[in-house]
GUFI-316101 format. One line per field, with one value per atom (N, C-alpha, C): residue number from 1; residue in three letters; z, x, y. Coordinates in steps of 0.1 Angstrom, whole numbers. Each point is the difference from the previous one (the first is absolute). Layout:
N
num [NUM/...]
residu [ALA/...]
up [Z/...]
east [X/...]
north [Y/...]
***
This chain:
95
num [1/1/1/2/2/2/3/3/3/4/4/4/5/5/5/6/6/6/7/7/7/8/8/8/9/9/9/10/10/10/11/11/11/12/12/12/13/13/13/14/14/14/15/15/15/16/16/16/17/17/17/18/18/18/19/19/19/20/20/20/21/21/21/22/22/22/23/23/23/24/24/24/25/25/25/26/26/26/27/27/27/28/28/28/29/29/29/30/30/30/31/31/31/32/32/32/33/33/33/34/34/34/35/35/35/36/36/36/37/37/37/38/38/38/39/39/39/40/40/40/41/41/41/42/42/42/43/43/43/44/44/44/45/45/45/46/46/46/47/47/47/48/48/48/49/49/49/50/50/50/51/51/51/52/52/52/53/53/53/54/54/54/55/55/55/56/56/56/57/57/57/58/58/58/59/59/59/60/60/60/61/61/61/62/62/62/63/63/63/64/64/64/65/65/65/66/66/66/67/67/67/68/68/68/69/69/69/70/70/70/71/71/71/72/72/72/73/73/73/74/74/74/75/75/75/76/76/76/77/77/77/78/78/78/79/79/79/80/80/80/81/81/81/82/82/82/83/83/83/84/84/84/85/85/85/86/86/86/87/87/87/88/88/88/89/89/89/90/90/90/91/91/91/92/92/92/93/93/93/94/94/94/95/95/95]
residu [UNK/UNK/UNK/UNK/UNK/UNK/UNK/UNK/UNK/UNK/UNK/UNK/UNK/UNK/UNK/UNK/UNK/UNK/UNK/UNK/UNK/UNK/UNK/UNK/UNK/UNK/UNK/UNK/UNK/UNK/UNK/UNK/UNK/UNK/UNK/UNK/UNK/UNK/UNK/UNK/UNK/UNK/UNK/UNK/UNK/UNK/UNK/UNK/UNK/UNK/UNK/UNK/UNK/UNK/UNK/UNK/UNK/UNK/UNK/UNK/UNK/UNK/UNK/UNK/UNK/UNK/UNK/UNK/UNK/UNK/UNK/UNK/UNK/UNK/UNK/UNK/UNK/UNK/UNK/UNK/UNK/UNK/UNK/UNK/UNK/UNK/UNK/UNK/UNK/UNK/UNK/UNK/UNK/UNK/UNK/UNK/UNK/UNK/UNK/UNK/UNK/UNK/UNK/UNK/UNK/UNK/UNK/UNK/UNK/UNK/UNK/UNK/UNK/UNK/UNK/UNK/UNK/UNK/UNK/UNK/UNK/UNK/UNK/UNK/UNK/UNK/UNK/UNK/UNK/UNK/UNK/UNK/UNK/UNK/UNK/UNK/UNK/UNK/UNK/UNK/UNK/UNK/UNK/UNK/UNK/UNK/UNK/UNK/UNK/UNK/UNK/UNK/UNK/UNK/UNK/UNK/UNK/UNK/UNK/UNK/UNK/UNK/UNK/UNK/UNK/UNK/UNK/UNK/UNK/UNK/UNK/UNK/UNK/UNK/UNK/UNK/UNK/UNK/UNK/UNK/UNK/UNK/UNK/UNK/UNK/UNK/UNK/UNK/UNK/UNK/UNK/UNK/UNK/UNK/UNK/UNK/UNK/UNK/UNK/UNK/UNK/UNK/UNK/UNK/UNK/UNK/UNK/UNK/UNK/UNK/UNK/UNK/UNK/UNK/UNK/UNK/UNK/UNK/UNK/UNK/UNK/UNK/UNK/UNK/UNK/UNK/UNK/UNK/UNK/UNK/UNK/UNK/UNK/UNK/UNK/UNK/UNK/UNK/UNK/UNK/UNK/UNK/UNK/UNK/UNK/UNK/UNK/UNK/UNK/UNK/UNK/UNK/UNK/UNK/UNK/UNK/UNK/UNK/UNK/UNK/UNK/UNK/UNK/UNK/UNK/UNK/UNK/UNK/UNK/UNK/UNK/UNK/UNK/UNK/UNK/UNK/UNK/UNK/UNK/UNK/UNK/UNK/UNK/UNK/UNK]
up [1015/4/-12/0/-9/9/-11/2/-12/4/-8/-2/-10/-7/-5/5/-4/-6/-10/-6/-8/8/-5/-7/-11/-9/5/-6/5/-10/1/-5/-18/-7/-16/-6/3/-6/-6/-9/-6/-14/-4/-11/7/13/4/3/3/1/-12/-12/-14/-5/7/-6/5/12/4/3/-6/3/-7/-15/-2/10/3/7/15/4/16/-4/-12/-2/-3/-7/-1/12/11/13/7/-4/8/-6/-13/-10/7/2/5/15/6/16/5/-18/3/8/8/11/9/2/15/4/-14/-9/-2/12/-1/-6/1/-9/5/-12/-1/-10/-2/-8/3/-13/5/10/10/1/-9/2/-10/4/-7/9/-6/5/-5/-14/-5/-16/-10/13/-6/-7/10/-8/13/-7/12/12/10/8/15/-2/8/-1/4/2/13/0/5/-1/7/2/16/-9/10/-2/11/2/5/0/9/3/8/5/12/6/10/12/-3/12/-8/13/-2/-8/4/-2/-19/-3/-14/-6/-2/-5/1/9/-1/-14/3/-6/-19/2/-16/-1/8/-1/-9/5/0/-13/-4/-14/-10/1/-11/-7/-13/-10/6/0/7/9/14/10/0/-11/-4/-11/-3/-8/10/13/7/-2/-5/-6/16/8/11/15/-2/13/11/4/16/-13/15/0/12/-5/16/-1/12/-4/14/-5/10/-1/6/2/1/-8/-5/2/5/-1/-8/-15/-9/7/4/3/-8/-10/-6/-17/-7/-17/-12/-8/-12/3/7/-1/11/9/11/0/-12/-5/-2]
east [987/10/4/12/4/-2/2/0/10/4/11/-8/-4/-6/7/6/5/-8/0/-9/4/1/7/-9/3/-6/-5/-7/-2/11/10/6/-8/5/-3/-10/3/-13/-1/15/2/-11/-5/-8/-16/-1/-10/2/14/4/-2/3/0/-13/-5/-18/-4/5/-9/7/14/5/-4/-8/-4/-11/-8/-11/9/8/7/9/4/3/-11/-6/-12/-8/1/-4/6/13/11/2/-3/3/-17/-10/-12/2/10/-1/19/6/10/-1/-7/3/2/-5/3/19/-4/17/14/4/14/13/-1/9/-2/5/-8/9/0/5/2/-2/7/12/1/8/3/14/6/3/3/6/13/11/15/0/-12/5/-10/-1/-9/-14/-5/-14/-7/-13/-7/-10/5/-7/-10/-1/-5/-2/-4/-2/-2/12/3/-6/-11/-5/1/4/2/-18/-4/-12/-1/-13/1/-17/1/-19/-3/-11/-6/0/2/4/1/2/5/-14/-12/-13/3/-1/0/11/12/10/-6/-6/-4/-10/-11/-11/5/13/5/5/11/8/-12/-11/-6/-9/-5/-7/13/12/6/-2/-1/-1/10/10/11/-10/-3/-5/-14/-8/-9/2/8/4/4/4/7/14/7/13/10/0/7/-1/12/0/-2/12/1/-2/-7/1/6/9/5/-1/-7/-3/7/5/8/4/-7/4/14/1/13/-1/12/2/15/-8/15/9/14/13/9/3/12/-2/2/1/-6/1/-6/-14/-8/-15/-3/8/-6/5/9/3/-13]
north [1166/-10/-8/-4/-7/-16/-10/-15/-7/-9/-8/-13/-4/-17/-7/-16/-4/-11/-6/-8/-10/-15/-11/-7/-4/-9/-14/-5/-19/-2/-16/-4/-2/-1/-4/9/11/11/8/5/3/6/-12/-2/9/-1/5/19/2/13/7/-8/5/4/-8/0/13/5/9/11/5/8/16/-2/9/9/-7/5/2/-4/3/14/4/12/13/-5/9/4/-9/-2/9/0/15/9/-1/16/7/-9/7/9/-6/4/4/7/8/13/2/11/-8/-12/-8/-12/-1/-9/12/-1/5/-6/-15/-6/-12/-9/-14/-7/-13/-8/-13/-15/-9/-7/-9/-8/-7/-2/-11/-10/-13/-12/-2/-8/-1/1/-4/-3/16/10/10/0/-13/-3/9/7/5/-10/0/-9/14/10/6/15/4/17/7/16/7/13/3/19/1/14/13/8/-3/8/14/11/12/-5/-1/-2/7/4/5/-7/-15/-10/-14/-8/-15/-10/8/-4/0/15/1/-9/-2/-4/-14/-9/-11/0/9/-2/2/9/4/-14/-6/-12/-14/4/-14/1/17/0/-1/0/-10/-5/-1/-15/-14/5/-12/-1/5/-6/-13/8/-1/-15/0/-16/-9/2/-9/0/9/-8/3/11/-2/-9/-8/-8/9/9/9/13/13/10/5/6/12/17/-1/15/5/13/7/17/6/16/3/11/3/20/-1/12/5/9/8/1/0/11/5/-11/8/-7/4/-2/10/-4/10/2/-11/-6/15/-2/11/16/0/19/5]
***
């Protein structure tokens, strides 16, 4: 099953995204068979204020438990999480 994470920042945290962005990649280059696609939000002025994956997990259970061993998660830096099952139909991502 796929799932959609949307992942909003606390307001001014920038400085704390920075801090911990290496380890939040290394975090998904570890568990690229589960990371279908992913990347910062931006805010109007293109500063990263949040993060966007595309999960493939066995259920709603795992994608939480991936969601939450994050380094971001794990620093506190996200205000809301939304998690939501998603199903491929149409783009390059689902050829």
């Amino acid at each position: 099953m796929h799932y959609v994470a949307l992942c909003l920042d606390k307001p001014d945290s920038l400085s704390l995204r920075t801090e911990n962005r290496a380890a939040h990649l290394a975090f998904l280059a570890a568990h690229a068979a589960k990371v279908k696609l992913g990347g910062p939000l931006l805010d109007a002025e293109g500063k990263m204020c949040g993060s966007m994956l595309v999960l493939e997990c066995a259920d709603e259970a795992e994608a939480k438990t991936m969601l939450a061993q994050d380094p971001y998660a794990q620093a506190d830096l996200f205000a809301s999480v939304e998690l939501r099952a998603y199903r491929p139909v149409v783009g390059t991502y689902v050829a």
